[in-house]
C-alpha atoms as a printed R data frame, in Angstrom:
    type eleno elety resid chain resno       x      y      z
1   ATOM     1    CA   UNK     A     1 -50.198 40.360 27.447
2   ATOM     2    CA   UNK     A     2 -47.212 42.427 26.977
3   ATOM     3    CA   UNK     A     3 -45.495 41.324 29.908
4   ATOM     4    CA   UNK     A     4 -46.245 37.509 28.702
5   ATOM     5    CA   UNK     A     5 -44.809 38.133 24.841
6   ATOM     6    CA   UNK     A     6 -41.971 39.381 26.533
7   ATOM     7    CA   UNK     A     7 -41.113 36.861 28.862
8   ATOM     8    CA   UNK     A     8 -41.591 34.250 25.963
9   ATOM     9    CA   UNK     A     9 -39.230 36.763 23.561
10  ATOM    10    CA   UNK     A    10 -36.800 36.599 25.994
11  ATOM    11    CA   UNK     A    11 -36.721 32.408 26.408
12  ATOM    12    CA   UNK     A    12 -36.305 32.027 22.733
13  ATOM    13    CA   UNK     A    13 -33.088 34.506 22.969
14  ATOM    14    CA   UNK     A    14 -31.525 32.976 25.440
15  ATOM    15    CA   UNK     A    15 -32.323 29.320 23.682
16  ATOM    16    CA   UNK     A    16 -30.616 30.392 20.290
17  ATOM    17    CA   UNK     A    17 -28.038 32.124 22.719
18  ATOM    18    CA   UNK     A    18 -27.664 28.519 23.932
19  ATOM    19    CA   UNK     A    19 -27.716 26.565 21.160
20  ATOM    20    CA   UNK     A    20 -25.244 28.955 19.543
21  ATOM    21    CA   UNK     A    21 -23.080 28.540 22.385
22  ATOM    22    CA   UNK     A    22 -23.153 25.060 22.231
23  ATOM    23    CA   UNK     A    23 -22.341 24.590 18.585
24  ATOM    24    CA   UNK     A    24 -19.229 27.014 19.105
25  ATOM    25    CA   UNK     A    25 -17.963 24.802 21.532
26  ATOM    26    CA   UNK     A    26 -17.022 21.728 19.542
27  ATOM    27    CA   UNK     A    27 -13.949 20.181 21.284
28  ATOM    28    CA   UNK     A    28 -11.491 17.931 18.845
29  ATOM    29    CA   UNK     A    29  -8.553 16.897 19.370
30  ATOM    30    CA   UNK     A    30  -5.716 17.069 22.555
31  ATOM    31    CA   UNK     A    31  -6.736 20.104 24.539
32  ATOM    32    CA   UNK     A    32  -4.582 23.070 26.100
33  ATOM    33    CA   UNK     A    33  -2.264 20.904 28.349
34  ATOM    34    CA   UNK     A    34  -2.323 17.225 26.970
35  ATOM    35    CA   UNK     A    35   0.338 15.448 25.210
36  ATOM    36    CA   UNK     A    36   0.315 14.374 22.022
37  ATOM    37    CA   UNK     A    37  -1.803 11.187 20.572
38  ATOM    38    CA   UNK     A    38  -0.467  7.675 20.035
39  ATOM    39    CA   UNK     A    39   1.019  6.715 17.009
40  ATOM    40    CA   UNK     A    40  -0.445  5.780 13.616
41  ATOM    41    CA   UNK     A    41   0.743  5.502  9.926
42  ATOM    42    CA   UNK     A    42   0.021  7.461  6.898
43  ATOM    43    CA   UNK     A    43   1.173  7.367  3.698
44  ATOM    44    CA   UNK     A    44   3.506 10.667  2.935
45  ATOM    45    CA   UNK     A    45   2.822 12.711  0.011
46  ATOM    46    CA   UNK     A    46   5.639 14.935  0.938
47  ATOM    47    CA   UNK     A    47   8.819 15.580  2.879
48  ATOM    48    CA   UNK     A    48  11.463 13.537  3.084
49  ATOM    49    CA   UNK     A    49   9.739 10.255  3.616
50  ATOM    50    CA   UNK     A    50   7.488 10.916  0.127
51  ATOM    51    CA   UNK     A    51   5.655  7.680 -1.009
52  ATOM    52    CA   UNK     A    52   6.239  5.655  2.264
53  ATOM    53    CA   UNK     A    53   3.806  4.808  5.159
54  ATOM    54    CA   UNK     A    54   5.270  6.436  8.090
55  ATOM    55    CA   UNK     A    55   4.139  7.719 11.210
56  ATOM    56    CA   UNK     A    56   3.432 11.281 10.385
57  ATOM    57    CA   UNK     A    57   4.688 13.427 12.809
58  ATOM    58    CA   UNK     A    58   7.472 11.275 13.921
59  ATOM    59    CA   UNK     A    59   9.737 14.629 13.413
60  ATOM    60    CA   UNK     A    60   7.243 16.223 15.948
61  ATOM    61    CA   UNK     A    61   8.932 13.435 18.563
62  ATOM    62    CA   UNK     A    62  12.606 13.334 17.821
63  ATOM    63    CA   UNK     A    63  12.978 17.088 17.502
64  ATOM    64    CA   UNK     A    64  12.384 19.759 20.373
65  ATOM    65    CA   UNK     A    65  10.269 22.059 18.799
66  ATOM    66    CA   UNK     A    66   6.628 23.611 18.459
67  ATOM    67    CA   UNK     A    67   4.555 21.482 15.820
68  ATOM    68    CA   UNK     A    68   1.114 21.959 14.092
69  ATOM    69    CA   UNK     A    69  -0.903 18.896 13.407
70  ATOM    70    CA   UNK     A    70  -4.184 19.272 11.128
71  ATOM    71    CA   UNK     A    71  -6.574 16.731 10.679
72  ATOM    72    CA   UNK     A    72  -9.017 17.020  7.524
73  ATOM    73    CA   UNK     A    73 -12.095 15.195  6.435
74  ATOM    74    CA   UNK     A    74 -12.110 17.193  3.142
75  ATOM    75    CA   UNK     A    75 -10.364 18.496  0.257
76  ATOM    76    CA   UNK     A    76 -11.984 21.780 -0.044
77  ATOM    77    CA   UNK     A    77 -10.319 25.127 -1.176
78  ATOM    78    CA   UNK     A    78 -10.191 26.315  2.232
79  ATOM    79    CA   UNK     A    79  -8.283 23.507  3.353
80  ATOM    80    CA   UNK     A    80  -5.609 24.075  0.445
81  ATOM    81    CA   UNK     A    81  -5.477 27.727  1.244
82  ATOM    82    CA   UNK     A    82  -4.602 26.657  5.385
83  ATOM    83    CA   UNK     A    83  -2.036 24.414  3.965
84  ATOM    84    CA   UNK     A    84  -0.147 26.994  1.808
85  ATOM    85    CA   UNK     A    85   0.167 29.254  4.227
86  ATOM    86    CA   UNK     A    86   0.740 26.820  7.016
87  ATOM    87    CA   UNK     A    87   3.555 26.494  4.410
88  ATOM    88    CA   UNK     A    88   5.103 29.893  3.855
89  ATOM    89    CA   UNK     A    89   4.662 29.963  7.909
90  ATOM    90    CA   UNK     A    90   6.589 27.410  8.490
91  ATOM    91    CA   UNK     A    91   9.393 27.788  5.760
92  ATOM    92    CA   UNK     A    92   9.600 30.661  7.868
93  ATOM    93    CA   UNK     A    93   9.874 29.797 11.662
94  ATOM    94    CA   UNK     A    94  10.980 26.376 11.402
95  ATOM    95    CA   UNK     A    95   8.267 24.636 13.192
96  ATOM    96    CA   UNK     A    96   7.134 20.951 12.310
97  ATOM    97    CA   UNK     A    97   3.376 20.769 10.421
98  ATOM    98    CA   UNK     A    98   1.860 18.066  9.465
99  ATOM    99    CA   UNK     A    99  -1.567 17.085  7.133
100 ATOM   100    CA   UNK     A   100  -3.339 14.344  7.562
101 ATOM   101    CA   UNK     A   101  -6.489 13.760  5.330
102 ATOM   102    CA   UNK     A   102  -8.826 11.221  6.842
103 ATOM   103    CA   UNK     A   103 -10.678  9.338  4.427
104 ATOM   104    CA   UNK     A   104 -12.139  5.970  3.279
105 ATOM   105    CA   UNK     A   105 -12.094  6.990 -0.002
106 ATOM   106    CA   UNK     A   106  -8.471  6.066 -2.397
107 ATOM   107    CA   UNK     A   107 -10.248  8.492 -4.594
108 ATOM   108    CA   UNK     A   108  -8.765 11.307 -2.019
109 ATOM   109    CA   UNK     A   109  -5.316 10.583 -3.735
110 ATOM   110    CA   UNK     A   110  -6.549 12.371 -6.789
111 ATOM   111    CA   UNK     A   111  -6.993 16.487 -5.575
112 ATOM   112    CA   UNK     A   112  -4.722 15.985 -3.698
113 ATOM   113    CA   UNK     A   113  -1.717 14.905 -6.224
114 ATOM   114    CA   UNK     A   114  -3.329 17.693 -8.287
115 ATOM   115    CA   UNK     A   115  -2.627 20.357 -5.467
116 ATOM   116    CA   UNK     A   116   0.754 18.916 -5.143
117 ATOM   117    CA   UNK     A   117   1.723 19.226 -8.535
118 ATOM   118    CA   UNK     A   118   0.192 23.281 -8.605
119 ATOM   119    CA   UNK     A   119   1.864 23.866 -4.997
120 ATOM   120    CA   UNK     A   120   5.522 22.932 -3.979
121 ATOM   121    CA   UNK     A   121   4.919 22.342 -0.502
122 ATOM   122    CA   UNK     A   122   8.610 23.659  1.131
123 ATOM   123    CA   UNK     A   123   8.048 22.173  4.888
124 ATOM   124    CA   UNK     A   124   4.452 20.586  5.064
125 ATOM   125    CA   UNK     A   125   4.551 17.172  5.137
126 ATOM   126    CA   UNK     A   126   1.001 16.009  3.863
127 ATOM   127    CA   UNK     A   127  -0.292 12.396  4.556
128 ATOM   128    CA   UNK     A   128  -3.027 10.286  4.557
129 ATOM   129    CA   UNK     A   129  -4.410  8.334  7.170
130 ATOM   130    CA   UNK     A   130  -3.703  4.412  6.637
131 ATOM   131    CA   UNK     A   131  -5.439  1.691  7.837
132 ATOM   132    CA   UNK     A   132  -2.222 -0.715  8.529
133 ATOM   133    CA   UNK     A   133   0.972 -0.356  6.577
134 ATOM   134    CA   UNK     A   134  -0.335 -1.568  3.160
135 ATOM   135    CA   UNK     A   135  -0.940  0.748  0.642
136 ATOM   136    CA   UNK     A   136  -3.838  1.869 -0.117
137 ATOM   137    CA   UNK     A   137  -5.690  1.046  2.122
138 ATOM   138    CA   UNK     A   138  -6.896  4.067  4.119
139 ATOM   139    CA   UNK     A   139  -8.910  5.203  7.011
140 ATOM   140    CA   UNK     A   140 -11.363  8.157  8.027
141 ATOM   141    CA   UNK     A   141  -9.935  7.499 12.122
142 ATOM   142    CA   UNK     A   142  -6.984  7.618 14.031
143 ATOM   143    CA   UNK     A   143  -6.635  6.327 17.700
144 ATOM   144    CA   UNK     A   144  -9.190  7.146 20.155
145 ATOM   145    CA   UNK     A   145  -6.185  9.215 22.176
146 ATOM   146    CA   UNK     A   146  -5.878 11.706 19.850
147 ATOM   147    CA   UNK     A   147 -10.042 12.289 20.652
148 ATOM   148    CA   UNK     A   148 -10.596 13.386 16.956
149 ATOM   149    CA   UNK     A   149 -14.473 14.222 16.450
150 ATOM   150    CA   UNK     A   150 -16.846 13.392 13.891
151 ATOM   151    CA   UNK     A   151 -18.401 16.337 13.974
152 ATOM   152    CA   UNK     A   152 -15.365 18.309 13.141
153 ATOM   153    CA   UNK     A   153 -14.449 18.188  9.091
154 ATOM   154    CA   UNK     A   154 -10.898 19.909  9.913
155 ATOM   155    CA   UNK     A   155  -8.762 19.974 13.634
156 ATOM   156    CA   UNK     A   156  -5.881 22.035 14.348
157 ATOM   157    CA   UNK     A   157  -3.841 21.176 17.322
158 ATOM   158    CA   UNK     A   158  -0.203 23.582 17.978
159 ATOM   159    CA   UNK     A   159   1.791 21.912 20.386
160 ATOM   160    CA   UNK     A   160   4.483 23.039 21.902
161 ATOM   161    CA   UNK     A   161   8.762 21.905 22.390
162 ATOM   162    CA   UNK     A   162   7.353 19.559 25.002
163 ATOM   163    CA   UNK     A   163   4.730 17.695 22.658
164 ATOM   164    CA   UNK     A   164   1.673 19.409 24.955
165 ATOM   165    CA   UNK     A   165  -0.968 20.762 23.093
166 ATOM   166    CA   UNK     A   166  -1.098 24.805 23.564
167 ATOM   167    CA   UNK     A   167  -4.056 25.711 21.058
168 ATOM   168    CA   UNK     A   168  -6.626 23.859 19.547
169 ATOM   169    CA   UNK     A   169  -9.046 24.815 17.037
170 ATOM   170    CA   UNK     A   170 -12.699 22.479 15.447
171 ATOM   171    CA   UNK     A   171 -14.595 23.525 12.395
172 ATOM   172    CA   UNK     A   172 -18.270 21.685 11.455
173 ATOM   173    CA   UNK     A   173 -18.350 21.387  7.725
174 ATOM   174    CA   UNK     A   174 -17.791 25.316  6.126
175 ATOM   175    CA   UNK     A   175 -16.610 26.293  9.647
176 ATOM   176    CA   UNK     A   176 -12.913 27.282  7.857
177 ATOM   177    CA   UNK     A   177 -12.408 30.589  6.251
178 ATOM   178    CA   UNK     A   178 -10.358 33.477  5.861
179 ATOM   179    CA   UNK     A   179 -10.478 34.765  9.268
180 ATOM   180    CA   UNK     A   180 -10.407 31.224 11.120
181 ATOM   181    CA   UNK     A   181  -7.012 30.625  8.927
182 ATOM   182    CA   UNK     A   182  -6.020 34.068 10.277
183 ATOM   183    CA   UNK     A   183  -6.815 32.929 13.469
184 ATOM   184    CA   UNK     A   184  -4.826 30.023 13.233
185 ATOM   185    CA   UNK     A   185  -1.678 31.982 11.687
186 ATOM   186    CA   UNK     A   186  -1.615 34.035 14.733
187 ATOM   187    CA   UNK     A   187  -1.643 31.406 17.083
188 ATOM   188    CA   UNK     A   188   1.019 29.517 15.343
189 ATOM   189    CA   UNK     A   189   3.353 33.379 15.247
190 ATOM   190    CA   UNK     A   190   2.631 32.631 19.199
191 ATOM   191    CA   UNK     A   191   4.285 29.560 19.484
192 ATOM   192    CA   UNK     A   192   6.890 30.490 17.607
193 ATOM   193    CA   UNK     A   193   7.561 33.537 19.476
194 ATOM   194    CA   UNK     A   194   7.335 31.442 22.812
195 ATOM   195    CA   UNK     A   195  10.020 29.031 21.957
196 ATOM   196    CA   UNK     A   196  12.379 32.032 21.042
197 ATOM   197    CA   UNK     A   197  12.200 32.852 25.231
């Protein structure tokens, strides 16, 4: 009887073992290797082309070096604390980072103008995802080549001088916190530290 509450012990381990496995394996976005994802407009919050529908990370294609795209399905602290420190990061090494929120809603415009106004973003260039170029009219997808998951409420994707990705990182909703943004710092110190060979 022992031997038999064992065995069946042990199958439900290495079930949660696989089911764990398998949720920690959620795969957004251009993997290690591919290039970057066709283009599609958003309408810029910030940088240089502020208030216009532009692709967003044209700068990631006319200028040779490493870039950080992030893809978000919400507005949540977490998100806002990435972004400022994507930021200071970036006001720091020079690379190219771009937000784009992906939403239905025009109701998105709202925290997000209210972050804006609390946070002078220095080098971010935060967008929304448009439908066509007419504002307001947004969209919760981009094009199927950038492989964006529903699953995933926020994607990360460094790529490097060459426009292949190098890192990618999914979260499931709650998935982003202080040590998966410290995760994501490091990798982006990485690239940076890469393109300085």
């Amino acid at each position: 009887m022992a031997g038999v509450m064992f065995s069946f012990m042990g199958l439900v381990f290495l079930f949660s073992q696989a089911v764990g496995a398998d949720k920690s394996t959620l795969q957004s976005g251009p993997q290690p290797g591919e290039p970057i994802g066709s283009f599609f407009s958003a309408l810029h919050l910030s940088g240089p082309e502020r208030g216009k529908i532009q692709v967003p990370y044209c700068y990631l294609v006319t200028k040779a070096r490493p870039s950080v795209m992030v893809f978000s399905r919400t507005t949540s602290d977490a998100v806002f604390e990435l972004i400022k420190k994507l930021d200071a990061e970036t006001d720091f090494s020079k690379e190219l980072t771009a937000i784009v929120f992906l939403s239905e809603e025009e109701a998105i415009l709202d925290p997000l103008k209210a972050f804006l106004e609390k946070q002078k973003l220095r080098e971010v260039i935060l967008t929304v995802n448009s439908r066509a170029s007419q504002r307001g009219t947004f969209s919760s997808s981009v094009p199927p080549k950038w492989k964006i998951s529903d699953e995933a409420e926020v994607t990360v994707i460094l790529f490097d001088k060459s426009r292949r990705a190098v890192t990618n990182f999914a979260f499931r909703k709650g998935e982003l916190e202080e040590k998966t943004i410290y995760r994501i710092l490091t990798a982006v110190a990485k690239i940076h530290q890469a393109a300085k060979k």
